[in-house]
C-alpha positions, 0 to 999 in steps of 0.5 A, a space after each residue: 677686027 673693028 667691033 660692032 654694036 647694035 643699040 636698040 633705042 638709038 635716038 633715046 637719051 641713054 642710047 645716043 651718049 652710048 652710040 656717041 661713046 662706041 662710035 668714039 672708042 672706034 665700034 662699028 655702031 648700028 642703031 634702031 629706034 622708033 623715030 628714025 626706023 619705025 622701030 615701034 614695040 607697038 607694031 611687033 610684026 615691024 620689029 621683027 622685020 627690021 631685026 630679021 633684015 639684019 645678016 651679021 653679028 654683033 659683039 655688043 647689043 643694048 636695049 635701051 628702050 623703056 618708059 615710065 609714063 606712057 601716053 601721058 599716064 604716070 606710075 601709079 600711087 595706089 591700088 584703087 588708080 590701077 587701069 587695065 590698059 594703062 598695065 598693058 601699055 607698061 608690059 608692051 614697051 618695058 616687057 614684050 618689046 624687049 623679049 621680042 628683040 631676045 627672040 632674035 639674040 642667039 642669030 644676031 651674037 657670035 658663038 665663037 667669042 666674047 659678046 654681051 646683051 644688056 637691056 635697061 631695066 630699073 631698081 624698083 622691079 626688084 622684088 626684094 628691094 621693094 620697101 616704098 610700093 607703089 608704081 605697079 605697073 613699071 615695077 610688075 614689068 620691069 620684074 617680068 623683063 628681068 624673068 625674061 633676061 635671066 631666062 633668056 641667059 640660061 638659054 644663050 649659055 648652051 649656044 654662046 658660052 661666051 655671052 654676058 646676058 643681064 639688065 641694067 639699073 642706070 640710077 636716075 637719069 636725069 631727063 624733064 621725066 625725072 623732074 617730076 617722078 625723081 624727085 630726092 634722088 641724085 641724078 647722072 647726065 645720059 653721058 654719065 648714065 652711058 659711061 657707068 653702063 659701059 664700065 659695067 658691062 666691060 667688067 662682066 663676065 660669063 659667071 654674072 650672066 643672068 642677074 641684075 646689076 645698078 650703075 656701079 657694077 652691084 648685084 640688085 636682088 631679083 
């Protein structure tokens, strides 16, 4: 039976290569995203029809949405630059959104057999990792998605003993964004970026669901 993959964020930078990358291995790929579909966190009620119009199951499904600037605001270096709208716009993409996607996870993955749903997260919403500061906003809303995957694995277990449920640190993709904001780090291609995601999440199991895991396959502390 051919395999089918939803991904969520199709049109991005790592949702592309990891269509590209399914559709090359033989998945059946289904792809969402805000340029092609209207599938925008900031109308909710949208993606909720769009999720709720879909009638099969999936062995695969990746969010890979996410920002780190929004509306031309950066991550913030200080307290004193911390805004109440740029914080919210934070929580409605890298949080919200995703969790309205879980919403739907225990429809759209089979009971039966194995499945798996990863959603991008990043380092700097560990809470544990965090030695630099700074960055409030994505770090408090990566945190809070990383809550809600954990959670939201717990609950799968009873319905889909099966399911890998877990977020994703893909290391620095590089992208004009990370020109500016990655400054230091070594970066991977989005092709590179899909192909250490996808060696990541061939390699779980039911017994990591729940946790967070980088580019490698290492367990990042919450």
């Amino acid at each position: 039976m051919k395999k089918k993959a939803l991904i969520l964020g199709a049109s991005g930078g790592i949702g592309s290569a990891i269509t590209r990358r399914l559709e090359a291995a033989g998945w059946s790929v289904t792809g969402l995203s805000r340029s092609a579909d209207g599938f925008d966190y900031a109308d909710p009620d949208r993606v909720d029809t769009l999720l709720s119009d879909i009638d099969t199951t999936f062995d695969m499904i990746f969010i890979a949405t996410g920002a780190l600037e929004i509306d031309g605001t950066g991550p913030e270096k200080a307290l004193r630059q911390l805004d109440a709208d740029a914080m919210a716009a934070q929580f409605r993409v890298n949080t919200i959104g995703p969790a309205m996607i879980l919403r739907h996870a225990a429809r759209l993955l089979p009971r039966d057999r194995e499945a798996r749903l990863a959603a991008l997260s990043a380092r700097v919403g560990s809470i544990g990792d965090n030695a630099l500061g700074g960055w409030y906003g994505y770090r408090a809303a990566k945190a809070a998605l990383n809550q809600i995957v954990h959670t939201a694995s717990i609950e799968l277990a009873r319905t889909h003993p099966q399911a890998v449920c877990v977020a994703l640190h893909p290391g620095t993709v590089a992208t004009p964004l990370t020109e500016v904001h990655g400054r230091g780090h070594d970066k991977h291609s989005p092709d590179e970026a899909a192909r250490h995601l996808m060696g990541v999440l061939d390699r779980l199991t039911p017994a990591d669901s729940g946790h967070l895991f980088d580019w490698r396959g290492d367990p990042i502390p919450w």
